[in-house]
C-alpha positions as CSV (number, residue, x, y, z in Angstrom):
1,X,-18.2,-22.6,19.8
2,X,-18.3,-20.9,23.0
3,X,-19.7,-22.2,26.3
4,X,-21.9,-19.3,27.0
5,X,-25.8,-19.0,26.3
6,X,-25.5,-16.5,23.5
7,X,-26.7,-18.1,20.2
8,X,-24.5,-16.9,17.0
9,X,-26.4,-16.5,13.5
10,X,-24.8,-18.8,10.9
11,X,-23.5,-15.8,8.9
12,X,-21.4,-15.3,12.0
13,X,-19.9,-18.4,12.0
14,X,-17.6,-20.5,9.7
15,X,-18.5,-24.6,10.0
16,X,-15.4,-26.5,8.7
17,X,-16.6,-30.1,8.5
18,X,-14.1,-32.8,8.2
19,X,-13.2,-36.7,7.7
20,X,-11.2,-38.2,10.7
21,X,-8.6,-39.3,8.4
22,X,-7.5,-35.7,7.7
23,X,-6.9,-35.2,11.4
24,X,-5.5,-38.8,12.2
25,X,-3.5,-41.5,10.0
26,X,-7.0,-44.0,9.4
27,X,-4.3,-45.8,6.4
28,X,-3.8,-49.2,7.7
29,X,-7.7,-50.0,9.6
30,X,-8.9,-48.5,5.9
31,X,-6.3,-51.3,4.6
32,X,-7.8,-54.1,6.9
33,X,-11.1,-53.1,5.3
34,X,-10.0,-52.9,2.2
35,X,-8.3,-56.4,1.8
36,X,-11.1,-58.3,3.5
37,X,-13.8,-56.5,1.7
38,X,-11.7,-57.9,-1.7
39,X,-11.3,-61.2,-0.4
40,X,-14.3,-61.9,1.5
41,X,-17.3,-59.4,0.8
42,X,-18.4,-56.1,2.4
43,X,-19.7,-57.5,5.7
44,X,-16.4,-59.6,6.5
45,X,-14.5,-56.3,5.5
46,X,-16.6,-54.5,8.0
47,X,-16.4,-57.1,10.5
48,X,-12.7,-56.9,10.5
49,X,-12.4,-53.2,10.4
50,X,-14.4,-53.2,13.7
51,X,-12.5,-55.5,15.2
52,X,-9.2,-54.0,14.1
53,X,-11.0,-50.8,16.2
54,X,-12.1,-52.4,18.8
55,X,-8.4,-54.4,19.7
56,X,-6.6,-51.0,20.0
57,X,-9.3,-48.7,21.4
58,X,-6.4,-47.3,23.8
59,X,-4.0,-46.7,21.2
60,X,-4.0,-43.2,20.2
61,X,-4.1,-42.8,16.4
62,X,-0.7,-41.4,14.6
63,X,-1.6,-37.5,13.5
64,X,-2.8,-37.3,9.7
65,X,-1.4,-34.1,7.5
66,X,-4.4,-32.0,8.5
67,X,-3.7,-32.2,12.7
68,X,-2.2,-29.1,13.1
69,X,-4.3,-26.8,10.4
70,X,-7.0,-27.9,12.1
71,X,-5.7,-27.3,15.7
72,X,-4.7,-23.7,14.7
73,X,-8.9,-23.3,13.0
74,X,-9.8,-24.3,16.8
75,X,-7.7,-21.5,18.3
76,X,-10.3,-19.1,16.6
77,X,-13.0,-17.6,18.0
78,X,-16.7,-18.4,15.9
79,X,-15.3,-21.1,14.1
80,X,-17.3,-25.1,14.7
81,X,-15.9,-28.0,13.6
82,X,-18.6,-31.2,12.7
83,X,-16.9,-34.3,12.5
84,X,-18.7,-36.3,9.6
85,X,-18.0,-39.9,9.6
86,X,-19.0,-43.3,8.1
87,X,-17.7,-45.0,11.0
88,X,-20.6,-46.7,13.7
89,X,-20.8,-44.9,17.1
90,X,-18.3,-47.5,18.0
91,X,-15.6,-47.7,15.5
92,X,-15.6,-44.3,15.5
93,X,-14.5,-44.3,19.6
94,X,-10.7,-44.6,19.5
95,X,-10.4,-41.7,17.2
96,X,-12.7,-39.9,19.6
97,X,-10.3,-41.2,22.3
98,X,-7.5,-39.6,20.1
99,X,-9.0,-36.0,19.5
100,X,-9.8,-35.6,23.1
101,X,-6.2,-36.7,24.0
102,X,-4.7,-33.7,21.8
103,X,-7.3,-31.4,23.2
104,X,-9.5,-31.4,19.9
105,X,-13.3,-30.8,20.5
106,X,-15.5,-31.1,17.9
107,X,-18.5,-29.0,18.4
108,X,-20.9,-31.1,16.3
109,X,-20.6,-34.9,14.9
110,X,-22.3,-37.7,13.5
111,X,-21.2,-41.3,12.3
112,X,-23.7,-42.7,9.8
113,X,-22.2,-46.5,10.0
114,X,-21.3,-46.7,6.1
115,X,-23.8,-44.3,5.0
116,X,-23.4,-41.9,2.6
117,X,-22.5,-38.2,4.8
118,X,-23.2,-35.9,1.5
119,X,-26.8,-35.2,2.7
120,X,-26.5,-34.5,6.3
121,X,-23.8,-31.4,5.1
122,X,-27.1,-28.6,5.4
123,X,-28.4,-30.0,8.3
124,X,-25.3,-29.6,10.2
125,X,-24.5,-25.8,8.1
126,X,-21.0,-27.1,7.1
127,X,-19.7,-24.3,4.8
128,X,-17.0,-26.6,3.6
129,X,-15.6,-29.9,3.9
130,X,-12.0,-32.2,3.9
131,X,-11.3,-35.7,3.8
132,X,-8.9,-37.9,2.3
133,X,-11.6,-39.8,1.3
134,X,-12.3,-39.4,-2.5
135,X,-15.7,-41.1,-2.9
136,X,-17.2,-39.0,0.2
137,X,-15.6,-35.4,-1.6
138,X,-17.0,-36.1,-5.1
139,X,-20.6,-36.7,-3.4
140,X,-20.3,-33.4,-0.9
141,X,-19.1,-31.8,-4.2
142,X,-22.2,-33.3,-6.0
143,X,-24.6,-32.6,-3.1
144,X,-23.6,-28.5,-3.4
145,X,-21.0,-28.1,-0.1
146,X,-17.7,-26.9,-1.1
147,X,-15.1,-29.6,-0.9
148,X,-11.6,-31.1,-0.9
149,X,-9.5,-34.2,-0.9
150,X,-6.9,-33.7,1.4
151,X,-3.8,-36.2,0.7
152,X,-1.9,-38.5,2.9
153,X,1.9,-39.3,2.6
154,X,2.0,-42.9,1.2
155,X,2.8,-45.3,4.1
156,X,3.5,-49.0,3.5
157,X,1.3,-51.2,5.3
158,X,2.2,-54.8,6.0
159,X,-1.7,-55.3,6.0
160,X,-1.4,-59.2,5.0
161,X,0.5,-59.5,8.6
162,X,-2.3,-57.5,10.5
163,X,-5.3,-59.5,8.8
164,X,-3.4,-62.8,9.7
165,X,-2.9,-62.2,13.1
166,X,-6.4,-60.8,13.4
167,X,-7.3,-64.1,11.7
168,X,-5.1,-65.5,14.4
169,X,-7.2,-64.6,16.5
170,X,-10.5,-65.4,15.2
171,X,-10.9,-61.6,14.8
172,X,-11.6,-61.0,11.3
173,X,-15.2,-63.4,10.9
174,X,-18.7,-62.0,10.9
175,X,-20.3,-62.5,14.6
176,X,-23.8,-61.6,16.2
177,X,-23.5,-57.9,17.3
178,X,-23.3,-58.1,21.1
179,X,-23.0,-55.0,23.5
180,X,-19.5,-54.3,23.7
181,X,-17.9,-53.9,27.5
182,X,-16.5,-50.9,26.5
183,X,-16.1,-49.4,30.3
184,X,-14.3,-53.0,31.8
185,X,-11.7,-52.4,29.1
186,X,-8.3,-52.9,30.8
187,X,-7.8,-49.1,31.1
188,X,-11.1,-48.2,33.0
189,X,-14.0,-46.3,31.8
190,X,-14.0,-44.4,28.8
191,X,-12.1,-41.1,29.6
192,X,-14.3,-38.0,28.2
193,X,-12.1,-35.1,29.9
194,X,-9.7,-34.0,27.2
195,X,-5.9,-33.7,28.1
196,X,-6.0,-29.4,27.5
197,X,-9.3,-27.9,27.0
198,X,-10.2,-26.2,24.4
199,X,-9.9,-22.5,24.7
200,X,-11.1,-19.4,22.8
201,X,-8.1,-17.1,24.1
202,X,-6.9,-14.1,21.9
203,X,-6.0,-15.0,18.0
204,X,-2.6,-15.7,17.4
205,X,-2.7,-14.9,14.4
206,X,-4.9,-14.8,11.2
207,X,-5.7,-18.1,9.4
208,X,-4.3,-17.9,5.5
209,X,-6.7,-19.1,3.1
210,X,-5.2,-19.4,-0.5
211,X,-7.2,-20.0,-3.3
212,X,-6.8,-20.8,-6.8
213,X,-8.8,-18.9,-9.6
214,X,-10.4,-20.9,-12.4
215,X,-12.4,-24.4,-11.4
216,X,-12.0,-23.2,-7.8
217,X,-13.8,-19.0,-7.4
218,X,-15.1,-18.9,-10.2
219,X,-16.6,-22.4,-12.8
220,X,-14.6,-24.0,-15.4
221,X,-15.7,-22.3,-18.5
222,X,-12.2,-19.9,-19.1
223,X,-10.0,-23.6,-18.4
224,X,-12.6,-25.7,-21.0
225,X,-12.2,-23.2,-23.7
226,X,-8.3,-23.1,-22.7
227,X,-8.1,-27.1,-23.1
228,X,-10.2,-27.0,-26.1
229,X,-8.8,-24.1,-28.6
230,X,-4.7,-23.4,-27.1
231,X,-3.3,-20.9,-25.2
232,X,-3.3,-17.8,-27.8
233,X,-6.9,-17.9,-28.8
234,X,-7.6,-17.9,-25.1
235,X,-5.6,-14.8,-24.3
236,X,-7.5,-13.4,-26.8
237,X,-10.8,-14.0,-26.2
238,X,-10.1,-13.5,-22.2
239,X,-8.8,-10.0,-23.1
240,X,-12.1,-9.8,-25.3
241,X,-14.2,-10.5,-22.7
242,X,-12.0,-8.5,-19.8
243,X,-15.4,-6.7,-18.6
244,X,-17.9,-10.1,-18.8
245,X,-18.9,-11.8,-15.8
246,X,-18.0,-15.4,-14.9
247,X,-20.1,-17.7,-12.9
248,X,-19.6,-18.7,-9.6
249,X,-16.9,-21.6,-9.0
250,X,-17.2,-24.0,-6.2
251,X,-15.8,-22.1,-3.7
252,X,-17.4,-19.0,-4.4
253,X,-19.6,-19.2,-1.4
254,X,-16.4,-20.2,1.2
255,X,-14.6,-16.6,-0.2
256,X,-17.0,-14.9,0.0
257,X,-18.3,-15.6,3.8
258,X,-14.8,-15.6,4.9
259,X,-14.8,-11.8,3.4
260,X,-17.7,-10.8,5.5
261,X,-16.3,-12.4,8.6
262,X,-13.2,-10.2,8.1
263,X,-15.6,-7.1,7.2
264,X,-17.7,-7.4,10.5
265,X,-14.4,-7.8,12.7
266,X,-12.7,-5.0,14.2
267,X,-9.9,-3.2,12.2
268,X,-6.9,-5.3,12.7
269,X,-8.6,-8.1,14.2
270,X,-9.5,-9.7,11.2
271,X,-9.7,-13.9,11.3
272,X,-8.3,-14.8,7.8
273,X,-5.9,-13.8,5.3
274,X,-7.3,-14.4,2.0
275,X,-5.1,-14.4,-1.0
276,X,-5.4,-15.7,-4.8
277,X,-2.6,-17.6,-7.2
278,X,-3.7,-18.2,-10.3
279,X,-2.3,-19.7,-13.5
280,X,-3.8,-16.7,-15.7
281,X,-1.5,-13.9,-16.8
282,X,-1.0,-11.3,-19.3
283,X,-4.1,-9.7,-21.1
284,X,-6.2,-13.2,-19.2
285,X,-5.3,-11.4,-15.9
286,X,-7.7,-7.9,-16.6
287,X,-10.8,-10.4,-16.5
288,X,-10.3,-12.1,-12.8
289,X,-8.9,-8.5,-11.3
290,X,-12.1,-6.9,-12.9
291,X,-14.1,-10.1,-11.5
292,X,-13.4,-9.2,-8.1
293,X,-14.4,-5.7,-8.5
294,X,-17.7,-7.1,-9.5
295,X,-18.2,-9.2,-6.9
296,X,-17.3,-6.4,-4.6
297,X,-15.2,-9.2,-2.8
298,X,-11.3,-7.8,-3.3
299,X,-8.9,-10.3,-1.1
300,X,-7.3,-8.6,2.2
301,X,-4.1,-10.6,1.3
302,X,-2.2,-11.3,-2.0
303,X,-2.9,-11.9,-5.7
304,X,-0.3,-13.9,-7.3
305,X,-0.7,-13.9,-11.5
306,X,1.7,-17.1,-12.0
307,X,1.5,-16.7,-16.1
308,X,1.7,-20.8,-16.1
309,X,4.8,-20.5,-14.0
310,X,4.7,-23.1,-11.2
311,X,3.1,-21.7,-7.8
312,X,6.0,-23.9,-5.3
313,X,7.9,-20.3,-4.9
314,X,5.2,-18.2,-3.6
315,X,3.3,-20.9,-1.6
316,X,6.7,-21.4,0.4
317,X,6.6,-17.9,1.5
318,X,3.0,-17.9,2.1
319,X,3.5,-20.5,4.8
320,X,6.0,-18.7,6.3
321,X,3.6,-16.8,7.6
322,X,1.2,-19.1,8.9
323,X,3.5,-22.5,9.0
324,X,0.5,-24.3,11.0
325,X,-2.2,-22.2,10.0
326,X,-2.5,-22.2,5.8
327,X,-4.1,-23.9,3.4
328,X,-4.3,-24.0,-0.5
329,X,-7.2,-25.1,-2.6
330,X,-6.6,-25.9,-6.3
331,X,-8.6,-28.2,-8.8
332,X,-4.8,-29.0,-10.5
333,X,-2.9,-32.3,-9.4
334,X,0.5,-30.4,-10.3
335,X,-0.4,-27.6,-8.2
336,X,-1.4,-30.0,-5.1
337,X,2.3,-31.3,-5.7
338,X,3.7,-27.9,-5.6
339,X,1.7,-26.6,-2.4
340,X,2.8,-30.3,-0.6
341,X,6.6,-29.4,-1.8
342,X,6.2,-26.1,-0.3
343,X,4.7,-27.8,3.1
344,X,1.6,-25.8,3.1
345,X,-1.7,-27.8,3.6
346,X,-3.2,-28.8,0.1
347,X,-6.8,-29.4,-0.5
348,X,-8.0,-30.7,-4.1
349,X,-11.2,-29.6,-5.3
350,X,-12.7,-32.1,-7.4
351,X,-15.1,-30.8,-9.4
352,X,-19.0,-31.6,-9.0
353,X,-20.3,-34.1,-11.7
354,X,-21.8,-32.3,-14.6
355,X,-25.6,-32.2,-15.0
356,X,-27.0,-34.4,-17.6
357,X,-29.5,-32.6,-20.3
C-alpha cells in the first residue's frame, strides 16, 4: 500500500497472503523440525527449529520458487501483501531479515507460534493465499479463502549432519525461554531499513493470471460426473446442459475481483491479464463460454479449449509474456507438472473438504 493518508476500500485492493516458504527456501529448518519432532516429540522439534533460527539469524535465506512472482505483485500499485506465518515473532526474524534485504515489504503480518493461520485470513481481507505448506492450504481452503500449494524443487538435505552438530552444540534440547540478545548479535542491531525501498512507480507491465476451468472457476460437479460415467456421456450431457448454470468454484471470488479491478482502471492501464485453459473441448466447451456470459465476467486475455491435450505448449508462450510475472492455478497434479515444465509459477488448488450431511 501506499504511504499517503488516503484510505482504499477493499474492493479497490487485491490482498495476496502468503507462507514464507513460497518466497524463501524454509526446506532444511522445516527438516530440523521435522526429524526431531519424529525422534523426540513436538517440543524438542520446536526447540531445535528455534535454535536452528536463531544460529543463522544473519544468513539470508536462499529464494524459494515464488521470489520473483511476488516481487513483480509488489511492483503494482493497490496490491498488499500479509505475511501469514506459524513461526514465533522470533523464528520468524531472519526471514524478515531476508525480505527486507531484497527490498520486499509486506504491508500486513502476523506469526501465530504453531497456530493454525486459517482463521485470521478475514481479519486481515486476504482475497487469496500460497504456501508450500499443504496442511495450512487445505485449512484456508476449508475456512472459505481461496488457496494454493505452491511447490518447491526437491533439495537433498543432509539434515542428520545439521541436527548432530546442533546436538554438538547442545542446541537441539528444550531450555527455559529467556529474552534473546537479539541487538548484541555480532552484526549489531537488527537492521529494519530495506536494501531498495519499495516503490509504486509506473506498471511494467500487466500481471498474467491463468486459470483453469472445472474444480478451480467454477465447483467440481462437470469433473465428478466425468470420473463417474466416461468421457462420451459427459460430452453429451455437457452439450445438453450448454445453457445451465454451474456453481461457483473456489476461485470464483479471485476472477471475478480481479475483473473489476481491470474494469475500474483506465483503458490500457489495466493490472492483470486474465486468461482460462481448460481441459473441456468439443460440444463440453458451449457450456463454460456461455458460463462466462452469465457471469458477465468475459477474461481480457486468452481462452485456451485444450480438448484433454496437455496445456505445457500454451503455458510456455503465456510466460513469455510475463516471464516473472504469471501464474497458473489448476486442481490437476499433471497440469502443475506441465505449468513447472513450461517455467510459469504453478499454484495447486486443493479442494475444500466436503461438508458432511
Amino acid at each position: 500500500m501506499s504511504d499517503d493518508n488516503v484510505e482504499l476500500l477493499h474492493d479497490e485492493v487485491l490482498v495476496m497472503g502468503i507462507g514464507t516458504s513460497i518466497v524463501f527456501d524454509m526446506s532444511e529448518a522445516d527438516a530440523v523440525f521435522r526429524k526431531v519432532t519424529a525422534e523426540k516429540g513436538r517440543a524438542e522439534g520446536e526447540a531445535a527449529y528455534r535454535a536452528y533460527m536463531m544460529e543463522r539469524m544473519d544468513e539470508p535465506l536462499e529464494l524459494g520458487p515464488g521470489f520473483e512472482f511476488v516481487q513483480s505483485y509488489l511492483d503494482h500499485p493497490h496490491h498488499e501483501l500479509v505475511i501469514c506465518s506459524r513461526n514465533s515473532a522470533l523464528t520468524a526474524l531472519r526471514a524478515m531479515r531476508s525480505f527486507y534485504k531484497h527490498g520486499l515489504i509486506p504491508d500486513r503480518l502476523f506469526f501465530t507460534n504453531g497456530g493454525s493461520i486459517a482463521s485470521y485470513m478475514e481479519a486481515y481481507d486476504v482475497d487469496f493465499f500460497l504456501s508450500a505448506n499443504l496442511d495450512d492450504i487445505k485449512a484456508v481452503n476449508d475456512a472459505g479463502t481461496p488457496a494454493a500449494l505452491v511447490r518447491h524443487k526437491k533439495k537433498l538435505v543432509e539434515v542428520d549432519e545439521i541436527v548432530k552438530a546442533m546436538a554438538d552444540k547442545n542446541l537441539t534440547t528444550v531450555k527455559p525461554r529467556t529474552r534473546p540478545q537479539l541487538v548484541h548479535t555480532a552484526s549489531g542491531p537488527v537492521d529494519t531499513k530495506p536494501a531498495a525501498k519499495r516503490s509504486f512507480r509506473a506498471v511494467k507491465g500487466k500481471l498474467c493470471y491463468v486459470y483453469d476451468y472445472d474444480k478451480v472457476l467454477v465447483g467440481p460437479e462437470s469433473d465428478d460426473f466425468f470420473a463417474a460415467n466416461g468421457l462420451d456421456v459427459y460430452k453429451q450431457v455437457e452439450a445438453q446442459m450448454r445453457d445451465t448454470p454451474m456453481e461457483e468454484g473456489p476461485f470464483f471470488h479471485l476472477y471475478q475481483k480481479q475483473i473489476g479491478l481491470n474494469r475500474r482502471a483506465p483503458l490500457g492501464t489495466e493490472p492483470y491479464k486474465i486468461s482460462i485453459v481448460t481441459a473441456r473441448g468439443g460440444l463440453a466447451s458451449f457450456r463454460a463460454l456461455n458460463q462466462l456470459v452469465h457471469w458477465g465476467l468475459e477474461p481480457n486475455g486468452e481462452v485456451h479449449f485444450r480438448n484433454g491435450t496437455s496445456k505445457q505448449p500454451v503455458l510456455e508462450i503465456m510466460r513469455e509474456e510475463a516471464p516473472i510475472g504469471s501464474i497458473f492455478f489448476d486442481d490437476g497434479e499433471k497440469n502443475i507438472d506441465a505449468a513447472e515444465a513450461a517455467q510459469m509459477l504453478a499454484g495447486h488448488v486443493v479442494l475444500p473438504a466436503p461438508e458432511t450431511p
